[in-house]
C-alpha positions in Angstrom: 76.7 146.0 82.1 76.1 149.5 82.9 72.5 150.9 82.1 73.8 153.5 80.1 76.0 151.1 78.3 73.6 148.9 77.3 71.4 151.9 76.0 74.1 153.1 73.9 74.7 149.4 72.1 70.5 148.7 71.8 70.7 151.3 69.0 73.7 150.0 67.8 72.6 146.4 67.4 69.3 147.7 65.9 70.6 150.0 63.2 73.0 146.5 62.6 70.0 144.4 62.8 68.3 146.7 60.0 71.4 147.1 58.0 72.1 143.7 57.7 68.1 143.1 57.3 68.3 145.6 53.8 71.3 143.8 52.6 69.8 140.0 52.8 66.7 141.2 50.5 69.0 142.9 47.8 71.4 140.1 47.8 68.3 138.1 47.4 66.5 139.9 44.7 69.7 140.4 42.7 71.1 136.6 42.9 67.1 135.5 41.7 68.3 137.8 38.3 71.6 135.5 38.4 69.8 132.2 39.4 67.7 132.4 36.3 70.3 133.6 33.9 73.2 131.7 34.6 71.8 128.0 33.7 69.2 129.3 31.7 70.4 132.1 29.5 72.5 129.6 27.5 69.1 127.9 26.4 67.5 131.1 25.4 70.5 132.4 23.0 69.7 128.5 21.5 66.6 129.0 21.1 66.9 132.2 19.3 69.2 130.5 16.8 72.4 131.0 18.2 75.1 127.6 17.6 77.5 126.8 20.2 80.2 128.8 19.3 77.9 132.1 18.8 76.9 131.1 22.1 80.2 131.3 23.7 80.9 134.7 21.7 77.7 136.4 23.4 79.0 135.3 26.6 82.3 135.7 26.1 82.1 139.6 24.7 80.2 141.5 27.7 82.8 139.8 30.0 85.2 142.0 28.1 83.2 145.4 28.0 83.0 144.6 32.0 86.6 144.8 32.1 86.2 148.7 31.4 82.9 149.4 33.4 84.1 148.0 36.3 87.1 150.3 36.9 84.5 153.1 36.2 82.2 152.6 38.4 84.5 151.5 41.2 86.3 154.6 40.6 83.3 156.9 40.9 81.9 155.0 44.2 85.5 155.6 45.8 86.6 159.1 44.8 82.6 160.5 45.4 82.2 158.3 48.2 79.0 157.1 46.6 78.7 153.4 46.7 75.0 153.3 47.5 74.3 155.8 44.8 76.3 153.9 42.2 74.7 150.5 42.8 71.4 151.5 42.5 71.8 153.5 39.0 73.8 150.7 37.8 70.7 148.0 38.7 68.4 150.4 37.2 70.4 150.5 34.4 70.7 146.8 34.2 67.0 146.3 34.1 66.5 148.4 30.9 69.4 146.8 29.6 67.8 143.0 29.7 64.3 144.8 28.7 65.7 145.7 25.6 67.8 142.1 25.4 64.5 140.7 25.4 63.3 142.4 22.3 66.7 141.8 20.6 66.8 139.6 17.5 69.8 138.4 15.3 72.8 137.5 16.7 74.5 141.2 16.2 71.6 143.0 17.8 71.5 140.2 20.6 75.2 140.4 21.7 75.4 144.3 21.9 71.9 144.3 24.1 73.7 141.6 26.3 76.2 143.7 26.3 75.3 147.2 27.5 72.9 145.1 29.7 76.1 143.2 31.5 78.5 146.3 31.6 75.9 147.7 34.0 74.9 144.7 35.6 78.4 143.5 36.5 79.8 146.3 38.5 77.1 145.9 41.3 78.0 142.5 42.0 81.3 143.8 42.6 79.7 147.3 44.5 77.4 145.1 46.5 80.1 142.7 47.9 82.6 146.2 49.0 79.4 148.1 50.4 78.2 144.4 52.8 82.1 144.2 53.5 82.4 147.9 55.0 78.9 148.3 55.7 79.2 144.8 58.5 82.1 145.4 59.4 81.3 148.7 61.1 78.3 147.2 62.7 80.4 144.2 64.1 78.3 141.5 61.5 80.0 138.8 59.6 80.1 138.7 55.4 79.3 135.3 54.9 76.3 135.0 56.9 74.3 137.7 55.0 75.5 136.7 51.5 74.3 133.9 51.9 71.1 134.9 51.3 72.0 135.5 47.6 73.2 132.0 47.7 69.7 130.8 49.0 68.0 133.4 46.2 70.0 131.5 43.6 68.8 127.7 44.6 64.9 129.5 44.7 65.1 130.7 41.3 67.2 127.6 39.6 64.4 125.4 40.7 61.4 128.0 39.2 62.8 128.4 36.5 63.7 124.8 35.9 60.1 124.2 36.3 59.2 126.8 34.1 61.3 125.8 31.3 58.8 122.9 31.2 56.0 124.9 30.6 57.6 128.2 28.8 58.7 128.2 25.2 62.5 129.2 26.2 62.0 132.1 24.4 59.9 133.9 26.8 62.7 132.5 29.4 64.1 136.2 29.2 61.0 138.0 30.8 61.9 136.3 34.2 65.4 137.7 34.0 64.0 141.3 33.4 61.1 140.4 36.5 64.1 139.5 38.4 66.3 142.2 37.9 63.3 144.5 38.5 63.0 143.3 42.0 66.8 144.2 42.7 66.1 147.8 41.2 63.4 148.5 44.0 65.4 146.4 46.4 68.5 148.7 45.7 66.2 151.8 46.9 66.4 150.1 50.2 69.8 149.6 51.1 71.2 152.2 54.2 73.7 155.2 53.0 77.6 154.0 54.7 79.3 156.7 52.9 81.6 159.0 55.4 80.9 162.2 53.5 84.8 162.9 53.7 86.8 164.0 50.6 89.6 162.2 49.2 92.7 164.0 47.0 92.6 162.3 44.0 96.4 162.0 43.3 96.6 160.5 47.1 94.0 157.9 46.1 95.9 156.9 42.8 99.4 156.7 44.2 97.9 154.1 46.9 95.8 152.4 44.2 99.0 151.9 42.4 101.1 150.7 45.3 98.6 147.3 45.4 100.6 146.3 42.2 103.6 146.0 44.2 102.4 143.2 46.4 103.3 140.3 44.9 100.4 138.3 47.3 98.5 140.5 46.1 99.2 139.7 42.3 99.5 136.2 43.0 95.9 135.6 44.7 94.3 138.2 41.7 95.9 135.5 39.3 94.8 132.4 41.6 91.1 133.4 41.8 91.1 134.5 38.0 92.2 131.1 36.9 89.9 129.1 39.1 86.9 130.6 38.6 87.6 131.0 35.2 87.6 127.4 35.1 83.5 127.1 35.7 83.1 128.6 32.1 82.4 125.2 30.5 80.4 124.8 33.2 78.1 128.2 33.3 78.1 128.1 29.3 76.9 124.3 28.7 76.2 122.4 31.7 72.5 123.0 31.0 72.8 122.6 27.6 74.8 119.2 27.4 72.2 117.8 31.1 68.7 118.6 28.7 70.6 116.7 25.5 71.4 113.9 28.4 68.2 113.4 29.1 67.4 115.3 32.3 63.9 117.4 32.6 63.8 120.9 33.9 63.5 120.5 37.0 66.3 117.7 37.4 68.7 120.6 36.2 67.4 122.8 38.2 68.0 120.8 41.0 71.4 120.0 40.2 72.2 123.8 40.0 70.3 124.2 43.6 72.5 121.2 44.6 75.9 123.3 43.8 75.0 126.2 45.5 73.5 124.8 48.3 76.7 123.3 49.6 78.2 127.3 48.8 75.8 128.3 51.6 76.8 126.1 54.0 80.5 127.2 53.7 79.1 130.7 53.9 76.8 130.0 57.0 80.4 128.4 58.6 82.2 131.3 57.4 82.2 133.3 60.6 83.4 130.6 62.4 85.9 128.6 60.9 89.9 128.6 63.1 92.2 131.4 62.3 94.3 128.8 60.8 91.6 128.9 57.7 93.4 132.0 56.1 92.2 133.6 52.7 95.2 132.0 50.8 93.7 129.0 52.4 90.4 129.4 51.0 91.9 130.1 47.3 93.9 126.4 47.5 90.8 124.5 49.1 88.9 126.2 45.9 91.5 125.0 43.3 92.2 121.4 44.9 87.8 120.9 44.5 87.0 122.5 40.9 90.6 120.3 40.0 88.9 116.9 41.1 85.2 118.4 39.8 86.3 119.0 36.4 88.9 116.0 35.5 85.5 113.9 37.1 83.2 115.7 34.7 85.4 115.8 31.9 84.5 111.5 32.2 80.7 111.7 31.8 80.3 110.6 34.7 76.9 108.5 35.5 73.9 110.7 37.1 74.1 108.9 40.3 77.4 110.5 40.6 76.4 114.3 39.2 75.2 115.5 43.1 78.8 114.3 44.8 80.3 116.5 42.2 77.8 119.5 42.5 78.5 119.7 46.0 82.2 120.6 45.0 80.5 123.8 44.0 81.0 124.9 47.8 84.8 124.7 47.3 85.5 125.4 43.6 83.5 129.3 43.8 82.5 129.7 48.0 85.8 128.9 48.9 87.5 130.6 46.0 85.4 133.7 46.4 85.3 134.1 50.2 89.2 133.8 50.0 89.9 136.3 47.3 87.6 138.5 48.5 88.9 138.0 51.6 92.6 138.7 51.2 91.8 141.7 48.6 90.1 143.4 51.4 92.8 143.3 53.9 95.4 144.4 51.2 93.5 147.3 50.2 94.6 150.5 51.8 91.9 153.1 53.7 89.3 154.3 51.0 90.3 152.1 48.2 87.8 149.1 49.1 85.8 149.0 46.2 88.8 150.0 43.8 90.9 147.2 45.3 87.9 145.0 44.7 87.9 146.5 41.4 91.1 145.0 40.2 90.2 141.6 41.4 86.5 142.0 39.3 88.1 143.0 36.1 91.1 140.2 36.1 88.1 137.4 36.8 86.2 139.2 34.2 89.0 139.2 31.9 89.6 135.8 32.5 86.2 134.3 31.9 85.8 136.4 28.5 88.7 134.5 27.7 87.6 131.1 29.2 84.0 131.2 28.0 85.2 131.8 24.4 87.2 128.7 24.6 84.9 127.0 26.4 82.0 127.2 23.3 85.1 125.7 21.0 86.0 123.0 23.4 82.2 122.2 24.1 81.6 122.1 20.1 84.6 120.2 19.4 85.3 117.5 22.5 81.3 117.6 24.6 81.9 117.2 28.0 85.6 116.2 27.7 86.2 119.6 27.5 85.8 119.8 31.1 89.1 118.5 31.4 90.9 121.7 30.1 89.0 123.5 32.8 90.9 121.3 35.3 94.2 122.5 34.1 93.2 125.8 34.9 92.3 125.4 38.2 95.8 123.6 38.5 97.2 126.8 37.5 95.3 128.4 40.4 96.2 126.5 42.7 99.9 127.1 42.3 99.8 130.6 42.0 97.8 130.4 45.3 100.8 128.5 46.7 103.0 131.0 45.6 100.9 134.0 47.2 101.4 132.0 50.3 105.0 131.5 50.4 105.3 135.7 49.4 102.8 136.4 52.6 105.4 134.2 54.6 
């Protein structure tokens, strides 16, 4: 290699180093937020004196509001060119929003603070995703290799917090969320500017937004993923819940939820490497074939010895799922449209879970654990219309 060659790429590798560097410690501080509100929330809403099926509703209703703050935001960060600048108001917005949560009380004022707090909160894990994909790609770095950082975040606080819970009065179970989501806010200050600085015509940017409707792949993996992450609802909304009524401590839960995402880390750690036969369609089948078997198995209360085999499933059921759909959305989407195309797929899964989660606290209330079994038929679903993307990209 030429001397001046190599001096041009040093920089290069170094600003990619750096980039990359920034990334790994947002994704980091904003999955701790997730890893301590996804198993643990649940048990807070409980303990403020919310039943099951108020429960569901308080999860189920922000996932709906997200439906119309996602296309906002994306909409701003694509036609300003302002990614960057979006997902750090929106995670400064998100940790007022859970400060106030936390000083919420009765199950009206609880659900719109969980509310306002989610529709800002949910676009940047959206933003974040569009920003690492275009961000890396320019500096020639892999996706799955950096986010899985937020993966590794996620096991870190599951395990704290399951300790924790067996020393904190649940109620005060919300003031690790707001910590968390504090960290991403300064975190977010951090992350390197990617945006081009070139304008965009408005009218050109809609008429391409538009034309992704008209790819039936496209419409068929949006409905795939939708369905088959939808189908963890059960799971995010009660596992916790029905494991401490089984028995299990804090940090046996916590362990289990560590478990799930640890085998999502190694896919992502693979990620880079896996043959070219491994397509995103790929990904989305391999995701519905493992949360089809994980759910039918835990819709059979199964015995503990066999909860970690299952948990492991994880990997497929969301990593594959997710690195597929994400995957496939960002080759579909047209130049400048990254984080609208991205968009679409956000609000269909968000859509999706409202929908899911709200059945979910029926099914829990009604059938326990057997209600895991409805979840499997969704992710049937998914993997048929996953099929059928794959015979319209043929």
């Amino acid at each position: 290699m030429e001397p001046a060659t190599q001096e041009r790429q040093e920089p290069k590798t170094s600003a990619g180093r750096r980039f990359a560097l920034r990334l790994k410690v947002f994704y980091a501080a904003l999955f701790v937020t997730l890893g301590v509100q996804l198993p643990f929330l649940p048990l807070w809403f409980a303990a403020r004196g919310l039943d099951a099926g108020q429960i569901g509703l308080a999860l189920a209703i922000p996932m709906l509001v997200r439906a119309i703050a996602i296309p906002l935001a994306t909409r701003v960060a694509d036609r300003r060119d302002a990614l960057r600048a979006v997902i750090v108001a929106l995670t400064a917005s998100g940790f007022l929003g859970y400060c106030v949560l936390g000083l919420s009380a009765g199950f009206a004022a609880i659900v719109a603070a969980y509310t306002l707090a989610s529709a800002a909160y949910a676009p940047v894990m959206m933003l974040v995703d569009t920003y690492a994909l275009r961000g890396l790609a320019r500096r020639g770095r892999a996706y799955g290799p950096v986010r899985l950082w937020g993966s590794a975040a996620f096991i870190a606080a599951s395990f704290a917090a399951g300790f924790l819970l067996d020393l904190l009065a649940p109620c005060d179970l919300i003031w690790l969320i707001v910590a968390a989501m504090g960290l991403a806010t300064m975190a977010g200050f951090g992350l390197s500017p990617i945006e081009d600085g070139q304008s965009r015509q408005t009218a050109i940017v809609a008429v391409s937004a538009r034309g992704l409707w008209q790819d039936p792949a496209f419409i068929a993996v949006v409905v795939a993923a939708s369905f088959i992450q939808s189908s963890h609802a059960l799971y995010y909304g009660f596992a916790t819940i029905d494991w401490q009524m089984s028995g299990f401590d804090g940090v046996a839960i916590g362990a289990l939820w560590a478990l799930g995402v640890i085998a999502e880390i190694a896919l992502f750690a693979v990620s880079a490497r896996l043959p070219a036969a491994v397509t995103p369609i790929a990904l989305v089948v391999g995701g519905a074939a493992g949360a089809f078997v994980r759910w039918m198995a835990m819709g059979l209360s199964p015995p503990a010895a066999l909860l970690p085999l299952l948990q492991c499933l994880h990997g497929l059921s969301f990593g594959a799922t997710h690195l597929g759909a994400l995957g496939f959305v960002a080759r579909a989407a047209p130049e400048g449209l990254g984080a609208t195309a991205q968009g679409y797929l956000a609000v269909a899964l968000g859509v999706a879970m409202a929908g899911a989660t709200g059945l979910a606290g029926l099914l829990y209330e009604r059938y326990g654990a057997a209600g895991y079994q409805f979840m499997a038929l969704a992710a049937c679903a998914g993997g048929i219309s996953a099929l059928t993307a794959y015979r319209f990209r043929r």
